[in-house]
Phi, psi and omega in degrees: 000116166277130194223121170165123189279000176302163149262144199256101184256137189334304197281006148282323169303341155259021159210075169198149189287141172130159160226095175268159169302173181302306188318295182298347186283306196283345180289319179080119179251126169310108190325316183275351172267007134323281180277000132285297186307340154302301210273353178267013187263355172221000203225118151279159150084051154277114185266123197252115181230111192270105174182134179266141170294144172193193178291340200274346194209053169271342171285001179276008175264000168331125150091346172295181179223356144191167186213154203219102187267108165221098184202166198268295169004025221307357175253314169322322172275333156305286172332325189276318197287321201270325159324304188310282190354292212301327183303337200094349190278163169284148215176118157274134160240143138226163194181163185214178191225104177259157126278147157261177191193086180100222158256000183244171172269121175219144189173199178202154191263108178224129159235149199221130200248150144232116181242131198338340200254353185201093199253303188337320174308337211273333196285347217254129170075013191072033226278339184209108173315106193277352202294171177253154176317114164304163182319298214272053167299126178281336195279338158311314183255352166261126199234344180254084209219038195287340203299322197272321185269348159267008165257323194288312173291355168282292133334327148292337159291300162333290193316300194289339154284000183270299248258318177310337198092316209322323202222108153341101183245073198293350203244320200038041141017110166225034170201058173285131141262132188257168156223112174275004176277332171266005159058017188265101186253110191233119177268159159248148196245069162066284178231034152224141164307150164196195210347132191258139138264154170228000000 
């Protein structure tokens, strides 16, 4: 089930996987029926629903069996979180933070997992920004940044086949960070940090 009420516009197209044509940029196809229609070409029972989550339709989050929170919205996204919570589901956010550092790009890459046995950690330390998306957002005005958001989805997939059995999960994680100017991956285990990668 896809849920986002957007249109899929150039500056979407360049930090989304896929190359579409001119033709699909001008028609602007509403983002989840976009990306169904790439993704039923190898996938079934892709649902496309053009509607933003809010207080008025979380019942459409009924009956999911895991969900992957990727939004800007920070009171929204809280409300969403405590739903699944109440619901019982399971839910990745990811999400990242640019800068500028100069004329280059610096920032950091975050997933973050909550599953009935480890919900608290998400609330803790500011470990997942509740604030609403600032004017001056830098991920607003860099727009060739597909490269950062297919590695953050990448990492939130992992996660979720780690969690799934699929991928050997010895650490059990629920909080990774990338930083990109230092090339630097650091999980957290619920309220402590731990192994620095290089």
């Amino acid at each position: 089930h896809l849920f986002d009420d957007d249109r899929f516009f150039q500056h979407n197209a360049f930090r989304a996987p896929g190359a579409p044509s001119i033709e699909e940029l001008r028609d602007a196809p509403l983002k989840v029926d976009h990306f169904a229609a790439i993704y039923s070409n190898m996938h079934r029972h892709i649902v496309p629903k053009a509607v933003r989550i809010d207080e008025s339709n979380m019942y459409l989050l009924e009956g999911l069996s895991f969900v992957f929170v990727c939004i800007d919205g920070g009171k929204a996204k809280r409300r969403i979180f405590q739903k699944l919570e109440e619901m019982g589901i399971c839910f990745i956010d990811a999400g990242m933070g640019l800068y500028l550092a100069g004329e280059s790009l610096g920032g950091i890459l975050r997933v973050t997992a909550s599953t009935p046995d480890a919900r608290e950690h998400i609330y803790q330390k500011q470990r997942i920004s509740f604030a609403d998306a600032a004017e001056e957002d830098v991920y607003a005005s860099n727009i060739l940044v597909a490269d950062l958001n297919l590695l953050n989805a990448g990492m939130a997939l992992v996660k979720w086949k780690k969690l799934r059995g699929f991928y050997w999960d010895s650490e059990q994680e629920h909080h990774s960070m990338y930083t990109i100017d230092s090339n630097t991956l650091i999980n957290a285990f619920f309220n402590c940090y731990a192994f620095i990668f290089r």
